[in-house]
C-alpha positions as CSV (number, residue, x, y, z in Angstrom):
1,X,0.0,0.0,0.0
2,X,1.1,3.7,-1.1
3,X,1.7,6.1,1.4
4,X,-1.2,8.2,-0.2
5,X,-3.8,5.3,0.1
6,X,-2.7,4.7,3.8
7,X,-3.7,8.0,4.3
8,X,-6.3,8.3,2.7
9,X,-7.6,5.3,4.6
10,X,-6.4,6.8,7.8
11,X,-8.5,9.6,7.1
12,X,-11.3,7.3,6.1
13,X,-11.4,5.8,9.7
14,X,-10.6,8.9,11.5
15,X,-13.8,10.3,9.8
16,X,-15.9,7.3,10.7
17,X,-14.5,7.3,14.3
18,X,-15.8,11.2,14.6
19,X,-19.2,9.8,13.1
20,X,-19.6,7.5,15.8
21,X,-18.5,9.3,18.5
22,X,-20.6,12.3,17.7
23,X,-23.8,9.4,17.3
24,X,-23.3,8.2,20.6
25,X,-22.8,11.8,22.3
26,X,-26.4,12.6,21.0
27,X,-27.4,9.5,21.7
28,X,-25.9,10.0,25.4
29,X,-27.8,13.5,25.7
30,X,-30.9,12.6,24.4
31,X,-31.2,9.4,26.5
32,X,-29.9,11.0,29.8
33,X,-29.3,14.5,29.6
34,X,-33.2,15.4,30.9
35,X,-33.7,17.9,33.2
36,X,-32.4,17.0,37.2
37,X,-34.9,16.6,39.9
38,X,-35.1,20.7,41.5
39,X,-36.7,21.1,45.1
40,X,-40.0,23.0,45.4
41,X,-39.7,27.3,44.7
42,X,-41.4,28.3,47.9
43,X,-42.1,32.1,46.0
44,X,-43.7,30.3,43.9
45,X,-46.0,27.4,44.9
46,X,-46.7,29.4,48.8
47,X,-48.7,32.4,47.4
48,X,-51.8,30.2,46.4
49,X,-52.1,28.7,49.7
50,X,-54.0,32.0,50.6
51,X,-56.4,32.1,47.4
52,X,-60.0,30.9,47.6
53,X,-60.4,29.3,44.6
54,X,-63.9,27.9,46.0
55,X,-65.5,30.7,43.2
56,X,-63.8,29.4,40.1
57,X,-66.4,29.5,37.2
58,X,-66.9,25.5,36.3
59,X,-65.1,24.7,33.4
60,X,-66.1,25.4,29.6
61,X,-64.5,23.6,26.4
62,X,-63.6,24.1,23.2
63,X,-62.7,21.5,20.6
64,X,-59.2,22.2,18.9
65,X,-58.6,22.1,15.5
66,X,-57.4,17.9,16.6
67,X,-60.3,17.7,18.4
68,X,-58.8,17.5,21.7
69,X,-61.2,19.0,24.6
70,X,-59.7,22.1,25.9
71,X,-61.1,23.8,29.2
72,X,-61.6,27.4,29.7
73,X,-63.2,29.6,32.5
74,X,-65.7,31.9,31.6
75,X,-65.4,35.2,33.9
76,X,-68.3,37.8,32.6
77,X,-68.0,41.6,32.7
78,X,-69.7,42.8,36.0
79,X,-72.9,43.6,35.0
80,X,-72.9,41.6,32.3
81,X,-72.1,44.7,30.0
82,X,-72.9,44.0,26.3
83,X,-69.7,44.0,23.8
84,X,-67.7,44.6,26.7
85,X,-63.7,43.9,26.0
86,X,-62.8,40.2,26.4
87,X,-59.3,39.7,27.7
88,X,-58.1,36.0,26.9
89,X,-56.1,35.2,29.6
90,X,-52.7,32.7,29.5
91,X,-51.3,31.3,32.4
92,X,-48.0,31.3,33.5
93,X,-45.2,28.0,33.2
94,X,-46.4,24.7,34.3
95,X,-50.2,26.3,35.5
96,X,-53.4,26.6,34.1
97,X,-55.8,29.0,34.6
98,X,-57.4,28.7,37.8
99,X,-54.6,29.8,38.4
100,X,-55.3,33.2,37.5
101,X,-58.2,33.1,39.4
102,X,-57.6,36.5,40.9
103,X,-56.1,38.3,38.2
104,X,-59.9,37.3,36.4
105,X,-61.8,37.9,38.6
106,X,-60.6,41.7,39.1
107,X,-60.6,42.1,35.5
108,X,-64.0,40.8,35.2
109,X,-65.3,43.3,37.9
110,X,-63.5,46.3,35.7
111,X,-65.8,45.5,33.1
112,X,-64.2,43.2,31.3
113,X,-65.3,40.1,29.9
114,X,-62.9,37.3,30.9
115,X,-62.1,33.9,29.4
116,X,-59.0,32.3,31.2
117,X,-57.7,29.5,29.5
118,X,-55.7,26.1,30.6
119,X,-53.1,26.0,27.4
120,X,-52.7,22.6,26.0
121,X,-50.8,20.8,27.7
122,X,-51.8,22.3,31.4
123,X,-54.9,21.4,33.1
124,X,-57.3,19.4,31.6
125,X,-56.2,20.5,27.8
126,X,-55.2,17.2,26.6
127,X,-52.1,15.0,28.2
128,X,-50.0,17.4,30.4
129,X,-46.0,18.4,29.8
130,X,-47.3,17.8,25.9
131,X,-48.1,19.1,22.7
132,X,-48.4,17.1,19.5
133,X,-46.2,19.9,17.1
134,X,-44.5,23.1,17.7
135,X,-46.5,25.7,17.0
136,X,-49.8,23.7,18.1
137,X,-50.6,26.7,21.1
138,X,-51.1,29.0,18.6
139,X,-53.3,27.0,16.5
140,X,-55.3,26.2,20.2
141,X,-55.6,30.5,20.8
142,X,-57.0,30.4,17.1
143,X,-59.1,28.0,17.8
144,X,-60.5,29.3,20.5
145,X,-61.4,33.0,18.8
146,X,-63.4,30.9,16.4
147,X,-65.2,28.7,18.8
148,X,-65.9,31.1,21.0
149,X,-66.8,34.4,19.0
150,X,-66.8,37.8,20.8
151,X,-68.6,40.8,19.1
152,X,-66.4,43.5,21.2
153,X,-62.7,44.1,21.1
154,X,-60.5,41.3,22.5
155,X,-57.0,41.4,24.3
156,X,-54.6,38.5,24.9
157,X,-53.2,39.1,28.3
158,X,-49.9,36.5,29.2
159,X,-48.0,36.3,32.7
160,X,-44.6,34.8,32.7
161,X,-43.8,32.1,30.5
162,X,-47.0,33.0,29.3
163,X,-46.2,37.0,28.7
164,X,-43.8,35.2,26.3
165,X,-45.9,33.1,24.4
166,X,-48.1,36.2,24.0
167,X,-45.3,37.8,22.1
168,X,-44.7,35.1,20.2
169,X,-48.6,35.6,18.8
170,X,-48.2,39.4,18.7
171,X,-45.3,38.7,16.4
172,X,-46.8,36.2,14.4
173,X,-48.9,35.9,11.4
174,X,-52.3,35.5,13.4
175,X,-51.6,39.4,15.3
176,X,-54.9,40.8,14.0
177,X,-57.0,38.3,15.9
178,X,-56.1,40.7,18.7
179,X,-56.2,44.3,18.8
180,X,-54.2,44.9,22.1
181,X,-51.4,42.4,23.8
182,X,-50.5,42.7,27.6
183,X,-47.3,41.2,28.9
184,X,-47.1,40.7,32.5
185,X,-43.6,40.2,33.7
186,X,-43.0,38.2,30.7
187,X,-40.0,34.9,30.1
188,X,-38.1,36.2,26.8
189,X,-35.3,33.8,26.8
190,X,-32.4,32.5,28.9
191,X,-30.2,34.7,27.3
192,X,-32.4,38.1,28.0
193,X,-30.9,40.7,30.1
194,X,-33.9,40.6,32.0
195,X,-33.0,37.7,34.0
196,X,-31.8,37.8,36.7
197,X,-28.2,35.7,37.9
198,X,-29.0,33.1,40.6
199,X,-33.2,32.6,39.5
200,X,-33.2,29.4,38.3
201,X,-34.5,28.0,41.2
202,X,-38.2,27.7,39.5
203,X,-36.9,25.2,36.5
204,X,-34.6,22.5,36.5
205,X,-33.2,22.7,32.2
206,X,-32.0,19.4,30.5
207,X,-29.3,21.1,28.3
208,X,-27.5,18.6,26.9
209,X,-31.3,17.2,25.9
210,X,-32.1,20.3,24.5
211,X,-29.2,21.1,22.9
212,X,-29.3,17.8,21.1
213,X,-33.1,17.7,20.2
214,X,-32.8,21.5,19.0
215,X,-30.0,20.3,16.7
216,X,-31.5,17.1,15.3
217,X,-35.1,19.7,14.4
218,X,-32.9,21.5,12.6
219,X,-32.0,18.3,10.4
220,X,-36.3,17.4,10.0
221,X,-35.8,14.5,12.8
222,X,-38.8,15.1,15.7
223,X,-38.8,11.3,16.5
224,X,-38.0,12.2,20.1
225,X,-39.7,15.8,20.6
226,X,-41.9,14.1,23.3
227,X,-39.1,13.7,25.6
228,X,-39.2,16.2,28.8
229,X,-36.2,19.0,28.7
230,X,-38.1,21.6,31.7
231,X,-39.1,20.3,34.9
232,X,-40.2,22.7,37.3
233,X,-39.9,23.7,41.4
234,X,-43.4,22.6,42.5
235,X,-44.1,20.9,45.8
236,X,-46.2,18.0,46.5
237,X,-49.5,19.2,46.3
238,X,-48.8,21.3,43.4
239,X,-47.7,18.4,41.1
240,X,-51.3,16.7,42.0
241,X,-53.4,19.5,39.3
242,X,-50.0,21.0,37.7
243,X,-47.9,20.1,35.1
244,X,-44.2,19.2,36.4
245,X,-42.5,19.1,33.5
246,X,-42.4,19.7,29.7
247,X,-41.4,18.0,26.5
248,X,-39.3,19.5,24.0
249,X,-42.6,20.1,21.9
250,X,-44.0,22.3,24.8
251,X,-40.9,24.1,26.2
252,X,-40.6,25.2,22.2
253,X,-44.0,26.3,21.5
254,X,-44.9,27.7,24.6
255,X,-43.1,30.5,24.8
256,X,-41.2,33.9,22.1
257,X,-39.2,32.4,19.3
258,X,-35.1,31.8,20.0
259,X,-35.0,34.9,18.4
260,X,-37.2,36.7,20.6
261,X,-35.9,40.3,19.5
262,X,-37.8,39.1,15.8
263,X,-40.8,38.6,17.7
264,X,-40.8,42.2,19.2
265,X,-39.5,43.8,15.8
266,X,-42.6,41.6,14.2
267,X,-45.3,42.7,16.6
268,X,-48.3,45.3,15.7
269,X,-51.4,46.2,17.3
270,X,-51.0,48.1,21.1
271,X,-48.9,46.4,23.6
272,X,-48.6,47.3,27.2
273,X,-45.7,45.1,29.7
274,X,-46.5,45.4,33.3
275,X,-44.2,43.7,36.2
276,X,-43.3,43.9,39.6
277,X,-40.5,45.7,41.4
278,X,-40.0,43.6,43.8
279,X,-39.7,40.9,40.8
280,X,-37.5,38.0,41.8
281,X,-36.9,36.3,38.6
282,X,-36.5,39.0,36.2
283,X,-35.2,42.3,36.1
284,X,-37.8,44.7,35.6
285,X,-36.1,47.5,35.2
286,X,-34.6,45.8,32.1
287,X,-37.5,45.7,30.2
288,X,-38.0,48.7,28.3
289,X,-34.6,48.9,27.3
290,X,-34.7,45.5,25.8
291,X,-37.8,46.3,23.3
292,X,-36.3,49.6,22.3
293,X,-33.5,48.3,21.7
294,X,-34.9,45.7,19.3
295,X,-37.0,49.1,17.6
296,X,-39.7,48.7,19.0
297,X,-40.2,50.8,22.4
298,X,-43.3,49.7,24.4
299,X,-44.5,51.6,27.9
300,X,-43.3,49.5,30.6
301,X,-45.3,49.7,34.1
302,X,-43.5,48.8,37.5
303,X,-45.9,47.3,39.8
304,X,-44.4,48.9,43.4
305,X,-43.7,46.0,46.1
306,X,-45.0,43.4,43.7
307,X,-43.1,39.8,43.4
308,X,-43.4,37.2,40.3
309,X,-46.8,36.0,41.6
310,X,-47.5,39.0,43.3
311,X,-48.1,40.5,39.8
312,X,-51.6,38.4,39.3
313,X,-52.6,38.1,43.4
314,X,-51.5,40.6,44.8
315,X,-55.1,43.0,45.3
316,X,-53.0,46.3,44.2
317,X,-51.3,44.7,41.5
318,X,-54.4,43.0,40.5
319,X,-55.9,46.8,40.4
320,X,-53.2,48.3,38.0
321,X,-53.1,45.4,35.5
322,X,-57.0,46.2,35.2
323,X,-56.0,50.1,34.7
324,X,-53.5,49.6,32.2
325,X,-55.7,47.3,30.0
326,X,-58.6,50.2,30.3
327,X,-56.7,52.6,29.4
């Protein structure tokens, strides 16, 4: 053998060796690199303790586009007023929305008509921690608008991770279902300068999983996209009516774009962002630089004294969320 065909054959199995090693790496991280177990977030999963939820409207459903059930709450406008704005409400990470229970029900005695939804995937909107394609939510909050006409104006309000998924709508090609988007306190990505160092002590993030999965969509391969890559700080009695964790699927539809600076140069219609001083996961104080520097500047309301859940319990931050979507 020629010293050019040994090399060449060298080469060959030095390739083949990379191959391999790189297969079992993703086989590695998609097999075990799921999120870690993370102890309950008493900021989080404490505050509803103290909520009487015994005056949570019985559930309503819808039938997605699927036809998977999904539940709603129906919170009419005190005094039933006709055409009356309806604010379509989307809970935050791993809840659903009884959970905004408070937040509704304040909104509904401002006059507005109220329809709180448990996002697919959360509640009782088909099998928790899942979704079925990425971009499925968004085809749910369409759904919905269809299902459940409304003659007046309608808002879509999101808290959180939800505040996030809201952007993600505002920015995408369905904005004109809605004339008016309210972000409370909302997730944009893990990069954001709005959070803060140290607050990962709500989700537990499978990275390697992720990373891997992410790549592998990139290449058209979903085979695995039900595998969990979020799991989240909720204690004992939370996990009984909560979702604990969240396939790739979810975690990637529910929520901005990567590029969440697209989804705020994208958006149209009005948009208010609300969130709370005292907020202990993000930086609120970060937030209006952040969407003027992505061209487009949006008027950013600090809640004073109010946490992360304080934003949608909390009686005076309950109050100024209702003034900022009247106004």
């Amino acid at each position: 053998m020629n010293t050019a065909s040994a090399t060449g054959k060298l080469m060959l199995i030095s390739v083949a060796t990379l191959v391999a090693l790189l297969a079992i790496a993703f086989a590695a991280a998609i097999a075990w690199g799921g999120p870690a177990p993370i102890a309950p977030l008493a900021s989080i999963n404490a505050p509803f303790a103290k909520v009487d939820f015994s005056t949570v409207p019985a559930p309503s459903n819808f039938a997605a586009r699927d036809g998977t059930p999904m539940t709603w709450h129906h919170y009419p406008a005190a005094g039933e007023l006709p055409n009356a704005r309806r604010i379509v409400l989307v809970h935050g990470s791993s809840a659903r929305g009884r959970s905004m229970h408070a937040l509704a029900s304040g909104l509904a005695a401002a006059g507005f008509d109220v329809a709180a939804l448990d996002m697919r995937g959360h509640g009782d909107s088909g099998p928790r921690g899942q979704a079925s394609y990425i971009g499925q939510l968004e085809d749910d909050v369409e759904d919905f608008m269809r299902a459940v006409p409304h003659a007046g104006p309608s808002t879509l309000l999101g808290f959180s991770s939800g505040g996030g998924f809201v952007l993600r709508f505002a920015g995408g090609n369905r904005q004109a279902l809605f004339d008016r988007y309210v972000l409370l306190s909302p997730y944009l990505h893990h990069t954001a300068p709005t959070n803060r160092s140290g607050s990962s002590g709500w989700v537990s993030v499978g990275l390697p999983r992720m990373v891997a999965l992410t790549l592998l969509n990139q290449a058209g391969v979903t085979a695995w996209n039900d595998l969990p890559v979020l799991r989240f700080g909720l204690n004992a009695v939370a996990r009984q009516s909560l979702t604990s964790s969240y396939s790739y699927t979810l975690a990637t539809s529910f929520g901005p774009h990567s590029d969440y600076r697209e989804d705020i140069r994208a958006m149209r219609g009005d948009v208010r962002l609300l969130a709370g001083s005292d907020d202990e996961l993000f930086d609120a104080t970060k937030f209006a630089a952040v969407f003027a520097d992505a061209g487009q500047p949006v008027a950013v309301t600090l809640v004073p004294g109010a946490n992360h859940m304080g934003l949608t319990l909390d009686a005076g931050a309950v109050q100024a969320v209702a003034r900022a979507c009247a106004t």
